[in-house]
N, C-alpha and C positions, 0 to 999 in steps of 0.2 A: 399406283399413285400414292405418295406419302405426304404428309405434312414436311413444310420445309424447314422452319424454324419455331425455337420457341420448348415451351413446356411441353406440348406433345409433338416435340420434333421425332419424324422416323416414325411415328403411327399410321398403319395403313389403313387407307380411302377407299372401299368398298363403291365401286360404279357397278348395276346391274349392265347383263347384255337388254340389247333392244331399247335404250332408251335415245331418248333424239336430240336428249344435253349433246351439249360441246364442251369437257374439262379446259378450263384454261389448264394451259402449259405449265412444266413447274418453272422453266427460267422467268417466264411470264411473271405468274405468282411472287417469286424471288424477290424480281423487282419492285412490284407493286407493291408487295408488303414492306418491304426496305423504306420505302415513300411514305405507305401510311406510318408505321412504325409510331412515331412522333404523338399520331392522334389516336390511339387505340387504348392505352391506357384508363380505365372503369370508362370506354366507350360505347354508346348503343349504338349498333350498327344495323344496317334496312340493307338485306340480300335480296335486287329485285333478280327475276329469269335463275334462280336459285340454283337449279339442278340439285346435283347431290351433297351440294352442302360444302363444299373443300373451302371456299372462301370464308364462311362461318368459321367451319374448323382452325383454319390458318389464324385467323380473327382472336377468336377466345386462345389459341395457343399465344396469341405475342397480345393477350392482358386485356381485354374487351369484357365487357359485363353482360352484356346480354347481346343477342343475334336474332329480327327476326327474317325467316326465310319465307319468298312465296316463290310459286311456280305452277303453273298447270300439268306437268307432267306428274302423273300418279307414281310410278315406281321408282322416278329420281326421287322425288320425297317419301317415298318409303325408304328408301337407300339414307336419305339425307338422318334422318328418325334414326336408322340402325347403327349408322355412323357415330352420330352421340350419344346416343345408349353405351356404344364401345367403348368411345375414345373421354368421354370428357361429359359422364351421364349428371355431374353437380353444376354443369352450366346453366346461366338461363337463355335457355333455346325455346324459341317459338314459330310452327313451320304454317304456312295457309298454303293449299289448294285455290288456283283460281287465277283468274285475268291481272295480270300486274295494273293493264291500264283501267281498269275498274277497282282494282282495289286501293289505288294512290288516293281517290278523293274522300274514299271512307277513312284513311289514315289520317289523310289530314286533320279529319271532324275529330277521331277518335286516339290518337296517338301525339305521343310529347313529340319534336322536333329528336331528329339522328343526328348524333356528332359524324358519323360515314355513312354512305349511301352507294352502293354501286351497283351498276344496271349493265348485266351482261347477258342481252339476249341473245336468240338464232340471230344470226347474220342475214341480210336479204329482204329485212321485211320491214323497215325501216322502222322498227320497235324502241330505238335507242331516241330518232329524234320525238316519236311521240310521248316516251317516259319522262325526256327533257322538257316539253312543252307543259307538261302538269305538273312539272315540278317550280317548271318558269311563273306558273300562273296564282303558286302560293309560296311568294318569297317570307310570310309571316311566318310557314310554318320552318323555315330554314332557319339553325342557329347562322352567327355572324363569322364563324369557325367551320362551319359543315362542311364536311369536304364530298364532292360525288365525284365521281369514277366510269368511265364507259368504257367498255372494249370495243371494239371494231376491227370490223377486216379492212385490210389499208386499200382495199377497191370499191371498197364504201363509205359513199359520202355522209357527214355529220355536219349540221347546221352547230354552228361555233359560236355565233351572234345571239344573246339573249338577252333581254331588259331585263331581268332579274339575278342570270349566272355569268361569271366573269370567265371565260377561259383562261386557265392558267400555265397549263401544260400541257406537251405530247411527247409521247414517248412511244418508240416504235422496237416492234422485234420480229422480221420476215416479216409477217402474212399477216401480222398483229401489231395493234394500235392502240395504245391507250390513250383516252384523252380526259384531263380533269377541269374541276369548277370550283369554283367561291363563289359564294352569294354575293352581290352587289348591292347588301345593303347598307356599305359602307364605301368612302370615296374610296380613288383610287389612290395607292399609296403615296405617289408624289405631293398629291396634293393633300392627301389627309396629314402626312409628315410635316409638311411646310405650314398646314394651318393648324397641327395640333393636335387634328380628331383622331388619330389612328392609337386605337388602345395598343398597350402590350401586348396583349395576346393575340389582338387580331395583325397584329405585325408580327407574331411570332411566326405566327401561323403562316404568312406568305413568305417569311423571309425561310421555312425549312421548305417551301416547295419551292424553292430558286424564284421567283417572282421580280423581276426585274430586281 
């Protein structure tokens, strides 16, 4: 596994055996990062179901400022650790041990708002709509730009519908689904255009995710 683009393009991804991550794919990755691209620039980005870290790495290699990662798997984040040590040890990287869905509500008390956020749990355990739901539940701690990210398997279902996240996109590849959000705590473009409110940025921002 390598990084695909960027300043540590071709740097190899170190995954120990025995652990019970699931690497996204690299054409996966490709894309996804083609997508963010836009928003990563001095970006803080929030690695939830972390594993070994390749979404950081991908992250800080196309121009992210800081990454932090959590997971409960012990040895991916040792893996995750040795990975930026190797490839990119002047980053600011920061890794937790521990339950993502226990650790979102301390983030919120304790951490500024992520420009990216992507939540790529085990598949099966429907970890993805409960990350959604505490994220749904503190739309203050969302900038108006944030972008979150989910992966899923395309035989798994994902509540779409949220009062505080806008579904924006999906984007599919085989067995793999990604699906993205905006915060809703700005109208929706038609009508924020027509009456005004829609800043430039927060229009840039939907207009580089195809957004109607």
């Amino acid at each position: 596994m390598r990084i695909i683009a960027g300043k540590y393009k071709n740097r190899a991804v170190t995954a120990p055996e025995g652990t019970i991550t699931r690497p996204i794919l690299s054409r996966v990755r490709k894309s996804l990062f083609d997508i963010l691209q836009p928003y990563l620039e001095g970006a803080r980005v929030l690695d939830l179901f972390s594993g070994t870290g390749v979404i950081a790495l991908e992250a800080f290699s196309r121009g992210a400022a800081s990454v932090l990662s959590i997971d409960s798997d012990a040895k991916a984040l040792n893996a995750a650790r040795m990975n930026h040590q190797k490839i990119c040890p002047g980053e600011s990287y920061r890794v937790i041990r521990g339950d993502v869905l226990e650790w979102i509500p301390r983030l919120v008390k304790q951490e500024k708002p992520f420009d990216v956020i992507g939540i790529t749990p085990p598949y099966g355990q429907g970890l993805a709509d409960k990350t959604l739901a505490l994220l749904n539940q503190s739309p203050h701690w969302l900038l108006a730009e944030t972008v979150v990210f989910v992966q899923r398997a395309r035989q798994e279902s994902l509540n779409l519908e949220w009062t505080s996240l806008e579904h924006v996109r999906t984007r599919s590849y085989g067995k793999t689904v990604l699906e993205f959000f905006l915060p809703r705590e700005i109208p929706s473009r038609e009508s924020a255009e027509k009456n005004g409110n829609l800043t430039n940025q927060e229009s840039a921002v939907r207009s580089r995710l195809k957004i109607r």
